[in-house]
C-alpha positions in Angstrom: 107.7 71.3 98.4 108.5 68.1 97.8 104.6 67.1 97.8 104.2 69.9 94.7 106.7 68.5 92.8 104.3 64.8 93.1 101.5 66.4 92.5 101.9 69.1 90.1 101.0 66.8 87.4 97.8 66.2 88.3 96.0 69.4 89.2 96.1 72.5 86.9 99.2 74.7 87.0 97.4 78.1 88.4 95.9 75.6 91.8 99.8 74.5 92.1 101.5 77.7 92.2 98.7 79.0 94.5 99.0 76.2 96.7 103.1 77.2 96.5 102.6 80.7 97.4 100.2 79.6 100.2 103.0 77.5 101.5 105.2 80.3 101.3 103.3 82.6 103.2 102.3 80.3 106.1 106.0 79.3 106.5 107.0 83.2 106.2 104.5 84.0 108.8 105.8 80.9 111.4 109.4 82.2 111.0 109.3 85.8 111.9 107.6 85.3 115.5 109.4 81.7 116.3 112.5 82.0 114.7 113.4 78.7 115.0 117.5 79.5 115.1 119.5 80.6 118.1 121.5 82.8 115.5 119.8 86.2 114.7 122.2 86.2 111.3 120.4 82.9 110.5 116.7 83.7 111.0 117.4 86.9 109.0 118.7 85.1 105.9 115.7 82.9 106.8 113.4 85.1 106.2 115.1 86.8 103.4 115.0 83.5 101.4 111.4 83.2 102.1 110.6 86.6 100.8 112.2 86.0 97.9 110.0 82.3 97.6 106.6 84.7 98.5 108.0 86.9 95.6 108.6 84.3 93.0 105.4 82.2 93.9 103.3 86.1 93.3 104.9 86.3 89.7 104.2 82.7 89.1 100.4 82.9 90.1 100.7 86.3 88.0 101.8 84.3 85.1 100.0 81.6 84.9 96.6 83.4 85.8 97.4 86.0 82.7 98.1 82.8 80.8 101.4 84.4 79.4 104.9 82.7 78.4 108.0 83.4 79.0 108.7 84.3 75.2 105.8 86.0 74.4 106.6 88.4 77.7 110.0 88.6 78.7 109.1 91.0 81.2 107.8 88.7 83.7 111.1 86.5 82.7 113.3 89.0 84.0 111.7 90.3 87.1 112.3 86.9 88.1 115.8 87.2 87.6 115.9 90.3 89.1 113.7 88.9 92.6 116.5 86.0 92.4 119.5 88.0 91.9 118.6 91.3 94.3 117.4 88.6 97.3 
């Protein structure tokens, strides 16, 4: 993620949050055969929290491929909210 943040300023903003949700899902799909923790509590709030990244990297791509902002569509504003609070 960290690598995103650096180079987030130089490429477009749609190639950045597709390159996030790309991320997401490749480190969703690792976790749920591996789990990498000996707790079964710990892999499941694991792969809760990485749901909920795959969720909010969709309604970023969503966002910035309809070229919308936040004021002009709240909508989008809150389901994000909502993906963060429910998860």
């Amino acid at each position: 993620m960290a690598l995103l943040i650096a180079i987030g300023d130089k490429m477009p903003s749609t190639v950045t949050a597709f390159i996030f949700g790309f991320v997401c899902l490749v480190s969703l799909l690792l976790q749920i055969p591996f789990r990498p923790y000996k707790s079964n509590w710990m892999n499941l709030i694991n792969i809760i929290m990485e749901i909920q990244n795959l969720l909010l990297a969709l309604l970023c791509i969503v966002v910035e491929v309809g070229d919308l902002t936040y004021d002009s569509n709240r909508q989008f504003g809150l389901a994000m909210i909502g993906v963060v609070i429910v998860c």
